[in-house]
Each structure stands twice: as C-alpha cells, then as structure tokens.
C-alpha positions as CSV (number, residue, x, y, z in Angstrom):
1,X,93.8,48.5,129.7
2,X,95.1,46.4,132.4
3,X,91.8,45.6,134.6
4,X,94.0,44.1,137.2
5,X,95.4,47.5,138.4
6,X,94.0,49.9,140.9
7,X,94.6,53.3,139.4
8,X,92.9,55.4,141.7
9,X,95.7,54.2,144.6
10,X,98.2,55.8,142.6
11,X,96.2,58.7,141.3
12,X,93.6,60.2,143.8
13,X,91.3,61.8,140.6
14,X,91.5,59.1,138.7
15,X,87.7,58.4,139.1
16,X,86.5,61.6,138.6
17,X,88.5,62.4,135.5
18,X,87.5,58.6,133.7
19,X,84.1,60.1,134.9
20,X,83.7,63.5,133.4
21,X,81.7,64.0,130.8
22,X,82.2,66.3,127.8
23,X,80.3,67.8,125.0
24,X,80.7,65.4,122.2
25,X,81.9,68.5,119.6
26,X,84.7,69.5,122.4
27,X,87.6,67.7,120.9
28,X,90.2,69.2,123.0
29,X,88.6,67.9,126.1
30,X,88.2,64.5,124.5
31,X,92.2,64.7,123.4
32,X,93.3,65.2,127.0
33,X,90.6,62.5,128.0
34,X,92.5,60.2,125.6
35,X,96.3,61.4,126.4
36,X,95.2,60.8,130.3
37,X,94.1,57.8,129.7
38,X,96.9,56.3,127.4
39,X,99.5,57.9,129.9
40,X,97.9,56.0,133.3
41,X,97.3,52.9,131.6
42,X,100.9,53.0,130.1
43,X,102.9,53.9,133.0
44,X,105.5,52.0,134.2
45,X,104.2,51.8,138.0
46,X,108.0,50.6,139.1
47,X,109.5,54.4,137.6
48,X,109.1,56.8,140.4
49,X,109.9,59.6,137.9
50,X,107.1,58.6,135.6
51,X,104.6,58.3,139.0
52,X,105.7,61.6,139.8
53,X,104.6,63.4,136.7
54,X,101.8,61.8,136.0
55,X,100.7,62.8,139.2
56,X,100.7,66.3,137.9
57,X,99.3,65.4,135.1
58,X,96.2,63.4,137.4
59,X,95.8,67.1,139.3
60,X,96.1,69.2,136.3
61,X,93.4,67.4,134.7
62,X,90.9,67.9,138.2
63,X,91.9,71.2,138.1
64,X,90.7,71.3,134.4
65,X,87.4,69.8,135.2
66,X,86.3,71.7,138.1
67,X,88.1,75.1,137.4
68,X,86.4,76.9,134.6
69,X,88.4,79.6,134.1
70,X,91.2,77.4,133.8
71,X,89.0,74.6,131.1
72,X,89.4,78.1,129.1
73,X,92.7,78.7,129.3
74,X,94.0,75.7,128.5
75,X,91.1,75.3,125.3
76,X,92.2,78.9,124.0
77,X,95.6,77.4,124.2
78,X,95.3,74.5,122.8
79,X,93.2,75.7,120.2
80,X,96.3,78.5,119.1
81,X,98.7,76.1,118.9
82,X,99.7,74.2,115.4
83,X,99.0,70.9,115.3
84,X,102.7,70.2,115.0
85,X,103.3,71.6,117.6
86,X,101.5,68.9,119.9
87,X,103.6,66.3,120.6
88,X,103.7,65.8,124.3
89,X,101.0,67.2,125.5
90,X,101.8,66.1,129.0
91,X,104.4,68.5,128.9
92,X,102.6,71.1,127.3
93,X,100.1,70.7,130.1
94,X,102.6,71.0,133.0
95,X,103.9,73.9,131.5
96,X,100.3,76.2,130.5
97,X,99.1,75.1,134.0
98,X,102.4,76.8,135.6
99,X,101.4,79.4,133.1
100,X,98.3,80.0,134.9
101,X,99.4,80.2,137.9
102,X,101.5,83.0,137.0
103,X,99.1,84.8,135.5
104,X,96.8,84.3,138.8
105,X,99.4,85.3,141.2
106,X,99.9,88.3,139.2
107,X,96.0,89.4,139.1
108,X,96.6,89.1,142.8
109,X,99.7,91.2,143.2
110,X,97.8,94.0,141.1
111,X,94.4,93.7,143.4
112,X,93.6,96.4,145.4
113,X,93.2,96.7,149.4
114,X,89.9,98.5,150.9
C-alpha cells in the first residue's frame, strides 16, 4: 500500500468502503473488500481509462454498503456463480450492478398509478 497517496481525492467512497465493517463468516463481502482494495492501491493513477472504471467500481461498492437490497443481489450472485467463473470480478461487478438497474427500472415500469 503506497501511504504516500491520497485515495479518497480520486475516489469520493474510498473512506467509507476501507471503513465498513462485515460479519467475519461473510466471505463475499470480505472478497470485494479485498479486490477493492488491491484494485485502488494498484492503479495506475496516470491511465484515465483505469481511473474511470474504478470509479464505478468505488460507487458500486457504496452502493453495496448502504443498499440492502442490492448487498443481496450481488451475494445471491456471487454465491451462484462457479468459482471459475470469477476472474475479474471488477467486471463482473459493473455488469450485475447494470443488471440491477434493469431489474429496478422494470419493477417500476410494472408499478401501478392510484
């Protein structure tokens, strides 16, 4: 870890994400915890590309702290999928959160008006 940098300048949840606390038996939580981690203290801060998706990656992971029906989503997911299957989970990520999203805007297209 490279003290030296400011993280939370390039990635506004850094703090809270470093500072969220898990229950010891939730592995999946600790994995992304871990792949967060790794991914911020690996980036290359000179590739705007890289910036760019870890900065999804940085509001994905709020999003999976604060949003409980999304924490479930993404365990249930995670949980499913063989464990060959996880490579990248950065990319896994981006693509079950746009998942959700879906799945949200169509709960809301089916809703009904009083």
């Amino acid at each position: 870890m490279n003290t030296t940098v400011d993280y939370s300048k390039y990635f506004k949840n850094y703090n809270l994400i470093n500072d969220f606390c898990f229950n010891k038996d939730d592995y999946i939580s600790e994995m992304l915890l871990k792949n967060y981690q790794t991914s911020i203290y690996n980036v290359d801060l000179t590739n705007k590309e890289e910036i760019k998706m870890l900065k999804k990656i940085d509001n994905i992971m709020k999003i999976y702290i604060i949003d409980q029906n999304f924490f479930q989503f993404i365990t249930r997911r995670l949980t499913d999928m063989d464990n060959n299957y996880i490579q990248d989970i950065n990319t896994i990520l981006i693509s079950e959160y746009e998942n959700f999203k879906k799945d949200i805007v169509k709960s809301v297209e089916t809703s009904r008006w009083i």
